[in-house]
FITI-914900 format. One record per residue (C-alpha): residue number from 1; chain; z, x, y; residue in three letters. Coordinates in Angstrom, 2 decimals, padded with zeros to 5 digits. Example, Ala and Ser with C-alpha at 12.3 -4.5 7.8 and 13.67 -1.06 7.14 Angstrom:
BEGIN
   num   cadena        up      east     north   residuo
     1        A    007.80    012.30   -004.50       ala
     2        A    007.14    013.67   -001.06       ser
END
This chain:
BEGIN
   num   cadena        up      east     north   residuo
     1        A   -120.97   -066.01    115.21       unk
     2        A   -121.80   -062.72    116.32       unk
     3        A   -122.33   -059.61    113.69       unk
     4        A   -119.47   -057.30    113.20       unk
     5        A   -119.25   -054.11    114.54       unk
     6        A   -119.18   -051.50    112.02       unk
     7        A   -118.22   -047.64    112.75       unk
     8        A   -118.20   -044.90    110.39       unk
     9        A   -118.11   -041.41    110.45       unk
    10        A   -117.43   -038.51    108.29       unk
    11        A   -115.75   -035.40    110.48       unk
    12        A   -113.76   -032.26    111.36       unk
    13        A   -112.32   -033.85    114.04       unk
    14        A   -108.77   -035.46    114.17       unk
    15        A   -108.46   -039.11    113.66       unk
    16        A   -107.02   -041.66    115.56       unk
    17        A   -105.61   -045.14    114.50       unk
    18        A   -105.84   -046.29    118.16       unk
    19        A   -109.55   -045.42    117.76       unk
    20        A   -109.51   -047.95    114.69       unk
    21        A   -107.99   -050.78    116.40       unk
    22        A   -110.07   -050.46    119.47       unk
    23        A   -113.19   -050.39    117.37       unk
    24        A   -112.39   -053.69    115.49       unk
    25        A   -110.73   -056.03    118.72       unk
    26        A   -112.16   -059.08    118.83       unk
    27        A   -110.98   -062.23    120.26       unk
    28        A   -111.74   -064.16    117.74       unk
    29        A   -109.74   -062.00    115.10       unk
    30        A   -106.49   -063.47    114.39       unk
    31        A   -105.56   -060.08    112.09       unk
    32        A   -105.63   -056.65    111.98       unk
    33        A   -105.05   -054.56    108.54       unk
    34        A   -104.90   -050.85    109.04       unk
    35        A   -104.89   -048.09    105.75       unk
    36        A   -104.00   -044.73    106.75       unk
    37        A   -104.03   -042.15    104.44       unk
    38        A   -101.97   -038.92    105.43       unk
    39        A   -102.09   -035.00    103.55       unk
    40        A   -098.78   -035.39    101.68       unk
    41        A   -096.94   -032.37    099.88       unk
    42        A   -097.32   -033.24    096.38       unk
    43        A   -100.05   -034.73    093.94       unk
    44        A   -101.08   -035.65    090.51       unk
    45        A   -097.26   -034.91    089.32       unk
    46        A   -097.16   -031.45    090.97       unk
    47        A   -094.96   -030.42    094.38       unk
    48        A   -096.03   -027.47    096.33       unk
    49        A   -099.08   -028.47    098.35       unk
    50        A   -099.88   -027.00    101.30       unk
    51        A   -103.33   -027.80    102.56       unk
    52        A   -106.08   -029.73    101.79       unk
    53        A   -110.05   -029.03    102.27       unk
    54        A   -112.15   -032.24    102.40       unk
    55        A   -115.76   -031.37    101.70       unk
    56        A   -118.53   -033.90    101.92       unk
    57        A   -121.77   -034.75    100.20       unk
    58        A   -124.66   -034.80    102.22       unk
    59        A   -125.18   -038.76    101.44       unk
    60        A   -120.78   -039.54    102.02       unk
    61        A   -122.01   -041.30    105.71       unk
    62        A   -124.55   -042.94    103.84       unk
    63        A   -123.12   -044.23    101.19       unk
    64        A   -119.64   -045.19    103.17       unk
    65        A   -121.70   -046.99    105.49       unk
    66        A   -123.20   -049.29    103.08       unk
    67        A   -119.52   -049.63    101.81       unk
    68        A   -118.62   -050.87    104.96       unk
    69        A   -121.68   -053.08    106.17       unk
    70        A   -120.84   -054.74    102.70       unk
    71        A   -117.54   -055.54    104.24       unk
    72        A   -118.38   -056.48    107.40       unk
    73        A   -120.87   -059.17    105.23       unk
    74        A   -117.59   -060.79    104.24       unk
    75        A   -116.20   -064.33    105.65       unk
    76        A   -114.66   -064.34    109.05       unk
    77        A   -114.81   -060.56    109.27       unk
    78        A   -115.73   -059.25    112.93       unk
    79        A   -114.96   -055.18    112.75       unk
    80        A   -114.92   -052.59    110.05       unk
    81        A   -113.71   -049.28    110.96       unk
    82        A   -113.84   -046.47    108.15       unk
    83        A   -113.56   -043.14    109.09       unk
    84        A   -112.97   -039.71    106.67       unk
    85        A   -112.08   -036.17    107.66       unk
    86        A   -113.55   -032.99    106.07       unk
    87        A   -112.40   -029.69    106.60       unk
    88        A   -108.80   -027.77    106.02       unk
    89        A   -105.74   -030.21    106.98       unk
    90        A   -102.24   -029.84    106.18       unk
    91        A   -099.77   -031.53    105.34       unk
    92        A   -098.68   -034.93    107.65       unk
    93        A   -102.70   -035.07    108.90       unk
    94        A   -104.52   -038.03    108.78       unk
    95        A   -106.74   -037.78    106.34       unk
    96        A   -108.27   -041.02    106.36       unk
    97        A   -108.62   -044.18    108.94       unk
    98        A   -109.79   -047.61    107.72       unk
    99        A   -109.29   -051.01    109.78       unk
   100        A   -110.89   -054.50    109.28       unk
   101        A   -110.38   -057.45    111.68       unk
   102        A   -110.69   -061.29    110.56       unk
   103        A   -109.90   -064.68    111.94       unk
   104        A   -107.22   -064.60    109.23       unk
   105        A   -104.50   -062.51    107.49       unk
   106        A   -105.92   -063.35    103.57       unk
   107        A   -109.20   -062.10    104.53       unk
   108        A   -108.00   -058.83    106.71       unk
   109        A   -106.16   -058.11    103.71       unk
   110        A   -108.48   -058.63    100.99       unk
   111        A   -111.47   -056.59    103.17       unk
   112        A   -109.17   -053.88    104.24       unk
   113        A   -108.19   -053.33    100.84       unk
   114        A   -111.69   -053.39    099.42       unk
   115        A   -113.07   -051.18    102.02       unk
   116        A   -110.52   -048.17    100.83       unk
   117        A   -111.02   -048.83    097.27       unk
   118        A   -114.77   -048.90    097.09       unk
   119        A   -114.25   -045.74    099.93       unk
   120        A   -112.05   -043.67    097.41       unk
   121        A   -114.61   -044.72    094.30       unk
   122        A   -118.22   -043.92    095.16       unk
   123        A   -118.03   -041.96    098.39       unk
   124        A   -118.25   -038.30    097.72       unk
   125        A   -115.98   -036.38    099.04       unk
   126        A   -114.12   -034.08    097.44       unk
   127        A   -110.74   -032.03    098.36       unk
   128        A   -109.08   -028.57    097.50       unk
   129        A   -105.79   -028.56    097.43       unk
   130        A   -103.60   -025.38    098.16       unk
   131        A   -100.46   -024.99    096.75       unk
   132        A   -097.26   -022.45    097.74       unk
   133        A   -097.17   -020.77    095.03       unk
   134        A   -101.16   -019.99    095.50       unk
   135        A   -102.53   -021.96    092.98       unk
   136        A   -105.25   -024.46    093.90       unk
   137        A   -107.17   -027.58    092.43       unk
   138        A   -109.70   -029.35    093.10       unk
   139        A   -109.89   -033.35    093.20       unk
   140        A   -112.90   -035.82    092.76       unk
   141        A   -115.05   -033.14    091.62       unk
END
């Protein structure tokens, strides 16, 4: 069996779920699982927010690529896709991309939902969020 391809990337640019899915086609996949997380209005019990700034470490790429290669080291996994957006977004943008094909749905599942996990736990990245009222916090700091 072939090695799976891997992309990752931390950027300012938009993201793009058909990016994802052409990233992790394979033939031999029998399942796709896609995690998309969008900028929504509220957090951590308050309403109001208006945008968010992703900053990144120096070491995020690094450290969500070795998330991800750990992935792609799982059975019957052929594409990880995990890609993170820095810089000010508001609300409805795509904040975050992640997509893992397997020969099967259990295993598309259970990598997909690793890969976002471990993403959201040890990659540093942080984000400002901007309320309406002109208030701000900051999150994963």
């Amino acid at each position: 069996m072939s090695r799976p391809t891997v992309v990752t990337a931390v950027r300012d640019t938009a993201l793009s779920v058909d990016e994802a899915l052409d990233a992790v086609s394979h033939p031999r996949a029998g399942a796709v699982t896609l995690f998309v997380g969008t900028v929504r209005e509220h957090d951590e019990g308050r309403e109001g927010v208006t945008t968010l700034d992703y900053s990144a470490h120096p070491d995020a790429l690094d450290r969500l690529t070795e998330i991800a290669e750990a992935v792609a080291a799982g059975e019957q996994i052929h594409g990880v896709y995990a890609v993170h957006r820095t810089g000010s977004l508001v609300v409805g943008d795509l904040a975050v991309v992640c997509a893992v094909s397997a020969e099967h749905r259990a295993e598309a599942f259970e990598a997909g939902r690793l890969l976002i996990e471990e993403l959201k736990a040890q990659v540093p990245i942080w984000k400002r969020q901007q309320y309406d009222d002109g208030d701000h916090s900051w999150v994963g700091l």
